[in-house]
C-alpha positions in Angstrom: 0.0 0.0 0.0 1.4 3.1 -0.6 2.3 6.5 1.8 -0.2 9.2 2.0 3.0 11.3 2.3 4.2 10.1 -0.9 3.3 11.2 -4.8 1.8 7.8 -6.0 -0.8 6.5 -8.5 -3.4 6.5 -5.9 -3.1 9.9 -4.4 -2.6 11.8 -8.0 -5.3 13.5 -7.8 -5.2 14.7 -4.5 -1.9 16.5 -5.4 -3.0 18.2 -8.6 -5.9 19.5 -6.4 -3.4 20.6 -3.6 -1.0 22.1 -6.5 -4.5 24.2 -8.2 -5.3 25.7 -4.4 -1.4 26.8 -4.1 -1.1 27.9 -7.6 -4.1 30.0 -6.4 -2.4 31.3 -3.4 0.2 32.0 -5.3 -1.2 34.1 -8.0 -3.2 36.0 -5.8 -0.4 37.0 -3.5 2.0 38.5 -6.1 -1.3 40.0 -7.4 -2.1 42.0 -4.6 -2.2 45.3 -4.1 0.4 46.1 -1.6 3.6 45.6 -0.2 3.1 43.9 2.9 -0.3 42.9 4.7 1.2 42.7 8.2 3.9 42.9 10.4 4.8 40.0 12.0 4.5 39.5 16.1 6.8 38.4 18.7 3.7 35.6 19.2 3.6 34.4 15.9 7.5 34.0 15.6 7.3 31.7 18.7 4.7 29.7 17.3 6.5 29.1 14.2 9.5 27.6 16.3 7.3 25.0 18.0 7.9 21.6 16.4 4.5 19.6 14.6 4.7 15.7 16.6 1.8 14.3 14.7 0.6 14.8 11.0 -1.5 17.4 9.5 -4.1 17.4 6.7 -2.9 19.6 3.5 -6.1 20.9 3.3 -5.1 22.5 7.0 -1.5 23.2 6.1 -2.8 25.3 3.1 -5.7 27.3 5.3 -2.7 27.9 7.5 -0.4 29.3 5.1 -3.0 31.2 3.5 -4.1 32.9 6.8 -1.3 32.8 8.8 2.1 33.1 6.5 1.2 34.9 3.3 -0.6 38.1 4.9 3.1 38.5 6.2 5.6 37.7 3.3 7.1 40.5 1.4 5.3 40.9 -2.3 8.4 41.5 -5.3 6.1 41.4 -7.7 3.5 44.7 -6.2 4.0 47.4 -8.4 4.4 49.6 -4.7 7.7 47.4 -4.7 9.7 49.5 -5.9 13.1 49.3 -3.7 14.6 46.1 -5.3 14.4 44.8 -9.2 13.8 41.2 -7.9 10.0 41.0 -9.2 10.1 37.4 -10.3 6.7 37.6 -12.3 7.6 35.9 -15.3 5.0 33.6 -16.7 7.1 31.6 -18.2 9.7 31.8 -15.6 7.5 31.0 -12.6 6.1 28.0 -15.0 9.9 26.9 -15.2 10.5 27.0 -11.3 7.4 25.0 -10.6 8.5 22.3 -13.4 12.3 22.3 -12.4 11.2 21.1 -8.8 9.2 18.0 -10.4 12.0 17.1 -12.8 14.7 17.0 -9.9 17.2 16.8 -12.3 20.9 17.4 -10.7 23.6 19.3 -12.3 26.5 18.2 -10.5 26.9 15.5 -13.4 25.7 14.6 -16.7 25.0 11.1 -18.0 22.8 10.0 -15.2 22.0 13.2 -13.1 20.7 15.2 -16.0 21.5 14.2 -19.2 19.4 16.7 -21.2 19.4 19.2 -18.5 23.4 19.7 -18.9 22.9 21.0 -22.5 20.3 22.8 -21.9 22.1 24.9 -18.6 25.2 24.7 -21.5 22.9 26.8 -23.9 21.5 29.0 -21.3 25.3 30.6 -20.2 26.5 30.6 -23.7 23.2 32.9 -24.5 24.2 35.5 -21.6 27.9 35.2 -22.6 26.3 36.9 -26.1 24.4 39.0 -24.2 27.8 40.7 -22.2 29.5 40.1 -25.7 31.9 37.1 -24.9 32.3 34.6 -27.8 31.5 31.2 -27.8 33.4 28.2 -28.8 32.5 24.3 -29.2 31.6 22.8 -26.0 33.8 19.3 -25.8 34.1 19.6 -22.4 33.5 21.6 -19.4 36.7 23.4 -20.2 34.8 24.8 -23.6 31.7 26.1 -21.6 32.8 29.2 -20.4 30.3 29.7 -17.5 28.5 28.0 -14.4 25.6 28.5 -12.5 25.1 29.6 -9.1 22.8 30.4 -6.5 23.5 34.1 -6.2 25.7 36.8 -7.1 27.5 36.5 -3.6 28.7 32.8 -5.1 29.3 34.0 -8.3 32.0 37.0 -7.0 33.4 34.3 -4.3 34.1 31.9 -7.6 35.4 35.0 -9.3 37.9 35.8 -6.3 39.1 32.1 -6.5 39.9 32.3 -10.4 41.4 35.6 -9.6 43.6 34.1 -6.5 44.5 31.1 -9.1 45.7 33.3 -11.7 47.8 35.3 -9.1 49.7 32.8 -7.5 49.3 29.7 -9.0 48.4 26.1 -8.0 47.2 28.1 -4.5 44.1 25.5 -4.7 47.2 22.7 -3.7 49.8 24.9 -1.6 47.4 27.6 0.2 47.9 30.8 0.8 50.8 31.9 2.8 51.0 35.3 2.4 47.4 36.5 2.5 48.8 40.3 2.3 50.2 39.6 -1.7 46.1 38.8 -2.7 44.9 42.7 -2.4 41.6 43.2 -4.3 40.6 46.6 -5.5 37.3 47.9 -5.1 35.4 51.4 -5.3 34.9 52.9 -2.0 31.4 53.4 -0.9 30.0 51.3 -3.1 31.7 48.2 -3.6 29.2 44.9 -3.0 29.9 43.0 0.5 30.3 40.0 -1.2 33.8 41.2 -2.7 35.3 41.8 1.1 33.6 37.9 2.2 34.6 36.2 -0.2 38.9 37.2 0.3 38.0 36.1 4.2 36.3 32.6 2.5 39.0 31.9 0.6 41.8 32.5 2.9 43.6 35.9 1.3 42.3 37.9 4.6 40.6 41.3 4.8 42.8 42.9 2.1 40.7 45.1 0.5 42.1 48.7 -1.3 38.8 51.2 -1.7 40.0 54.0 -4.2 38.1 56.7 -4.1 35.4 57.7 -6.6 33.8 60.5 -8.7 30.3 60.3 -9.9 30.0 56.6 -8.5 33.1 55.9 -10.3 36.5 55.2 -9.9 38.7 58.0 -9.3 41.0 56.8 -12.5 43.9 59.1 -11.1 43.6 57.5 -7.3 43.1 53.7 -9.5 46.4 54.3 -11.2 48.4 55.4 -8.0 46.7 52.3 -5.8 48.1 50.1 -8.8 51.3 51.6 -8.4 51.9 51.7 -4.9 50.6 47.8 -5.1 52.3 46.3 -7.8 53.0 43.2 -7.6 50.4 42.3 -4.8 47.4 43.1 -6.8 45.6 40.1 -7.5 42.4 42.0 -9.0 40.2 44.9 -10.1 36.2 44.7 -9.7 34.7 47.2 -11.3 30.7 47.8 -11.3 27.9 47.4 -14.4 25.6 48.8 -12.0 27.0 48.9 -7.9 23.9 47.4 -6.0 23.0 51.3 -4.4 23.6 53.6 -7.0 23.9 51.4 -10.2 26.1 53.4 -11.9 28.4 51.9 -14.8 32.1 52.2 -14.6 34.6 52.9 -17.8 35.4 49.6 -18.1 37.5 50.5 -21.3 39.4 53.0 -19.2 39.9 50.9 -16.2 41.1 48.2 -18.5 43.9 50.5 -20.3 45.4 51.5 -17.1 45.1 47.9 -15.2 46.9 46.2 -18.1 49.7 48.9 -19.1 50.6 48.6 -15.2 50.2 44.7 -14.9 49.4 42.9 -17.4 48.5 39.5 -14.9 45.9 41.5 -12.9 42.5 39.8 -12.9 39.7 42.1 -13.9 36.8 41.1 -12.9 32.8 43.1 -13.9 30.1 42.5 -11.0 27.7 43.4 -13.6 24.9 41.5 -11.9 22.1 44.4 -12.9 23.9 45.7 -15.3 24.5 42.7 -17.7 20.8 43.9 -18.8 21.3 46.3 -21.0 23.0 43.9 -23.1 19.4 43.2 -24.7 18.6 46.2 -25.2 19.9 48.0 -28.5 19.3 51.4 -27.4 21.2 51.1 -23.9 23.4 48.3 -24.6 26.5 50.8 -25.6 26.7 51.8 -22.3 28.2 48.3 -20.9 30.6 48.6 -24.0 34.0 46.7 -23.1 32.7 44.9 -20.6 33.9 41.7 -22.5 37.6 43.1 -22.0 37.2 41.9 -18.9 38.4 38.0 -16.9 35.2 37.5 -15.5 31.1 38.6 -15.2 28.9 38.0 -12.6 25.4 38.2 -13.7 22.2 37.9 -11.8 19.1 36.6 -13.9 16.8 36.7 -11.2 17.8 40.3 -11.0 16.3 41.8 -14.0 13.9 38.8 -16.3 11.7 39.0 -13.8 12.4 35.0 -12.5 12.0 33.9 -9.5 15.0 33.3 -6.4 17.7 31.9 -7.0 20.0 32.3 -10.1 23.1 33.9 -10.9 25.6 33.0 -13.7 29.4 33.4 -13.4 31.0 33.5 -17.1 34.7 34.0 -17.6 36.5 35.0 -21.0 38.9 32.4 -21.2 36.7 29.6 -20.4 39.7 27.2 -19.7 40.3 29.1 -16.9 37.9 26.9 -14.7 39.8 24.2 -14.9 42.3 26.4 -12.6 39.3 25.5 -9.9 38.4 22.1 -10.9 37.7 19.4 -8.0 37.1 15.7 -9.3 35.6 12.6 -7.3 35.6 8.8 -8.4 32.3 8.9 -7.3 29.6 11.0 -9.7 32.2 13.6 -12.0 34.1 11.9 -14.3 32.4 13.0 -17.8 33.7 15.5 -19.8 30.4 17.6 -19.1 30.3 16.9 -15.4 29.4 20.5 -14.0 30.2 19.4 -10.4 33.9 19.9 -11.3 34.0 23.1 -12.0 31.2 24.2 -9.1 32.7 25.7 -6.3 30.7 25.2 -2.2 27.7 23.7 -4.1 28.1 20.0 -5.1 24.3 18.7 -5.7 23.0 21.7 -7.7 19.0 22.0 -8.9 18.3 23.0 -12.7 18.1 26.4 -11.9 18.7 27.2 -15.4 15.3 26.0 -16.5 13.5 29.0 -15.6 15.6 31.4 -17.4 15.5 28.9 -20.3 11.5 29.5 -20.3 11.6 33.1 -20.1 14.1 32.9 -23.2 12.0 31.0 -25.1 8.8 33.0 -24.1 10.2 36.5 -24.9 13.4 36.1 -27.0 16.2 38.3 -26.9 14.2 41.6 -28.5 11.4 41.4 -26.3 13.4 41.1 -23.1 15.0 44.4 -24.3 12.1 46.6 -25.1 11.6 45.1 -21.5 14.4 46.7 -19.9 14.1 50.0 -22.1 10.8 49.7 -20.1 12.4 49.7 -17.1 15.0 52.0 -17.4 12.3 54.7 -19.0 10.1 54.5 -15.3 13.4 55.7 -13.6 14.3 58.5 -15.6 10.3 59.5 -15.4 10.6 59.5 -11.8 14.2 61.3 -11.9 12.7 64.2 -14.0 9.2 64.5 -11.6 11.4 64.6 -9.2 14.1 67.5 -10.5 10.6 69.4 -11.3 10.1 69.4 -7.3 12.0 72.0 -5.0 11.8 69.2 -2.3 13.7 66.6 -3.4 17.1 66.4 -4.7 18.8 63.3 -7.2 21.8 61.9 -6.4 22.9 59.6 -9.1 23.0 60.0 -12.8 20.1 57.2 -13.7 22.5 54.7 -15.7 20.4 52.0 -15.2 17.0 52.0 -13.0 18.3 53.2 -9.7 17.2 56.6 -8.6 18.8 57.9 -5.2 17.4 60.7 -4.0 16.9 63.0 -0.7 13.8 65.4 0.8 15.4 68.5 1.5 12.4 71.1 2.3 14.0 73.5 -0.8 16.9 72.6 -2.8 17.3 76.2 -3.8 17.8 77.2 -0.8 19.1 74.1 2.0 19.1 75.4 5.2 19.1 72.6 7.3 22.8 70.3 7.9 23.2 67.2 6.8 22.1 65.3 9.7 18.5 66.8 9.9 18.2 65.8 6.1 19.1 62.8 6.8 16.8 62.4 10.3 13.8 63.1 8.0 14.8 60.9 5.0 15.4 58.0 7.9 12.0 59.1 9.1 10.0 58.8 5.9 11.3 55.8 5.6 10.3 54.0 9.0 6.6 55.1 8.5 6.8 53.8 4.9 8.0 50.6 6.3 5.3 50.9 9.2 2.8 51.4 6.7 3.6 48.6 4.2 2.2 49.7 1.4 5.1 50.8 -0.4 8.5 49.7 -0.4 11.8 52.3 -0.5 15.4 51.2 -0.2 17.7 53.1 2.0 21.1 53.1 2.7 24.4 55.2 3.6 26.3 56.9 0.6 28.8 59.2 -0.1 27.5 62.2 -2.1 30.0 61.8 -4.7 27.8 64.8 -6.7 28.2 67.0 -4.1 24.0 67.5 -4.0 23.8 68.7 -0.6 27.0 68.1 1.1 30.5 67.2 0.6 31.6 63.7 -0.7 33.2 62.7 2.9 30.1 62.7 4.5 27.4 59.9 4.4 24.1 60.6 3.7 21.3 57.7 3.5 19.0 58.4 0.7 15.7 56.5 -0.4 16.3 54.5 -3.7 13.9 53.6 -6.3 14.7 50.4 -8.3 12.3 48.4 -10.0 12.1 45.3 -12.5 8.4 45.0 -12.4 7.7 45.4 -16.2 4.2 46.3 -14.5 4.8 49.7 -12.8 3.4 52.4 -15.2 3.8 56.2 -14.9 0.8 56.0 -12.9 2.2 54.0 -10.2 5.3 56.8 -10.1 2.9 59.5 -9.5 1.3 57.5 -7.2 4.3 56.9 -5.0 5.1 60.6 -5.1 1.6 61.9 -4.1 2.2 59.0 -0.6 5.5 60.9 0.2 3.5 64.1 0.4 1.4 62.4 2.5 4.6 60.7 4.9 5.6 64.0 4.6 2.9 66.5 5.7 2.3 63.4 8.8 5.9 63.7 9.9 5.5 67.5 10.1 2.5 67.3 12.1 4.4 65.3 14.7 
């Protein structure tokens, strides 16, 4: 007789009804209206701790979740979400996620794992090495591929940082690192992603990170050069920024290329271009990553801006050979040519993430998913010019992408107040915005490069727009505005 617990011939259709009341669930959640329902209580997160002893009907499990979890999870896909790009609201994508889980195909080998799936996670990195503008070669091996798949852009820099230790002092993987102070990594101060600084203490080179000052979110080319020189020969890599994850500006990568190369020619470079890989779809914008494929390595994140659900990021590297630098084998499950569990880094057993990307490819196609992110990037620079039409607000960043930082300041013609009262009332609006749930805003410290309202030296945390909901209209940016009148006027009548 078989389980109840267990997917079987006899319980069929009681999953496919379970599967139409979740899809349900589902639907209606990332259709809803606002941000957040409800804030959790120090009640309901001790419940949640306390253990079920005896079974459960699903029909109960589902009315709990429905009542009792979903009123409290975070919505992505609300058009009022509008701090993150993460909207995961792909058709096709979602359909992908869903399917992915039934198939339970692993990606740590080939033959036996996921014999179909390996080419198909093959075709889906050699698709975004187009996109970024690497070229492709015959896949024999996983030598040829040129890419792998990760669970996030954090494991896609950490991979990165290992290629770059590799390249710096070779055969490290065997001897370890003895002098942790020769594997310095370069960053932009301010806004260089955590994961860079993690990923050196992972890996055993130590907290060595140089931050060069910036202009305009940035480097500082003149303050890169002397960093370089005062470094040489300890320098193990460059990252530069297709969109840093606050103000999502784009670097010169051409530039910063010249002048890493003329001064060592063995320096890694490596693009965290994990929004900014995006604009590689897009014909009208996609100039503005141009170089990028000058660069060792890329770290993009799908789920980032095709709108497909947690997780998936992809690490590609020019000279695809140069994973074998990282390889691991095992008499065990990897030892076929296309075993991706060689060249896979802290994951070992990996799901077929890919498949969801692989449907919103297929779905859209490269010219839709462009008009896609013109979409996106068009709301930001509506909200950027409503805003410079306002005397209240002021814009920090130049919109590169669809980032748009920017600060309540009373009257930018004439700012009275210090930075520390701008930035109490920003960090006000903000907490009864998060009270309120209806919308979301980022907010975060930053150097005001732009010198907007003070100098560069001093932080100031604006409230950040970034969306990758291809839903949000010009309606939902006025919207927005007309609420932070509202947060506004409240806190003044406090």
């Amino acid at each position: 007789m078989s389980s109840d617990f267990i997917l079987s011939k006899e319980n069929e259709k009681e999953l496919k009804e379970y599967l139409k009341q979740i899809i349900d669930l589902g639907i209606k959640f990332k259709l809803q209206e606002n941000f957040k329902e409800k804030a959790i209580s120090d009640e309901l997160k001790q419940e949640l701790f306390e253990m079920p002893i005896n079974s459960n009907k699903m029909s109960d499990i589902i009315k709990l979740v429905e009542k009792e979890i979903i009123p409290y999870c975070s919505n992505f896909g609300s058009t009022k979400f509008m701090g993150f790009p993460d909207a995961g609201n792909s058709i096709a994508a979602i359909s992908g996620a869903v399917l992915s889980d039934f198939l339970q195909q692993n990606l740590i080998n080939s033959s036996f794992c996921a014999p179909i799936a390996t080419y198909i996670e093959i075709a889906v990195i050699q698709w975004i090495r187009e996109v970024v503008g690497y070229k492709n070669i015959k896949v024999n091996n996983v030598g040829d591929i040129g890419g792998i798949i990760t669970y996030g852009g954090t494991g896609s820099n950490t991979i990165a940082m290992l290629l770059a230790r590799e390249n710096h002092r070779k055969n490290t993987m065997h001897t370890g690192v003895t002098n942790p102070e020769d594997y310095k990594v370069i960053v932009p101060k301010g806004i260089g992603h955590y994961s860079i600084k993690s990923s050196l203490m992972w890996i055993g080179c130590g907290d060595n990170v140089i931050e060069v000052l910036t202009q305009n979110y940035k480097y500082d080319l003149n303050e890169l050069k002397k960093a370089l020189q005062e470094n040489k020969g300890k320098v193990m890599c460059v990252v530069a920024y297709a969109g840093d994850s606050r103000s999502m500006t784009i670097d010169n990568f051409n530039e910063i290329y010249k002048i890493v190369k003329k001064i060592d020619k063995n320096i890694w470079l490596h693009a965290d271009a994990c929004h900014g890989f995006s604009l590689g779809f897009s014909e009208k914008l996609k100039s503005k990553i141009s170089r990028i494929e000058l660069f060792d390595s890329i770290s993009t994140d799908p789920h980032k801006v095709l709108a497909v659900p947690y997780t998936i990021s992809t690490l590609l590297v020019k000279e695809p050979k140069n994973l074998i630098n990282i390889a691991t084998t095992s008499d065990l499950i990897m030892q076929e040519n296309l075993a991706f569990g060689q060249i896979t880094p802290f994951i070992g057993s990996k799901s077929w993430m890919s498949l969801k990307v692989w449907f919103a490819f297929q779905d859209m196609g490269k010219e839709e998913i462009g008009k896609m992110i013109d979409r996106r990037c068009a709301m930001a620079k509506y909200l950027k010019e409503k805003l410079e039409q306002r005397k209240e607000y002021v814009v920090l960043n130049n919109v590169d992408i669809n980032s748009v930082m920017f600060m309540y300041v009373k009257d930018k013609n004439n700012i009275q107040m210090q930075v520390s009262p701008i930035n109490e009332i920003n960090k006000k609006i903000k907490k009864k915005m998060d009270a309120d749930g209806k919308y979301f805003l980022h907010q975060f410290s930053i150097n005001d490069d732009n010198k907007k309202i003070t100098n560069k030296d001093t932080k100031v945390y604006p409230l950040r727009y970034m969306s990758g909901n291809d839903n949000i209209t010009k309606d939902d940016i006025d919207n927005l505005l007309i609420y932070l009148d509202k947060i506004i006027a409240d806190i003044g009548d406090e």
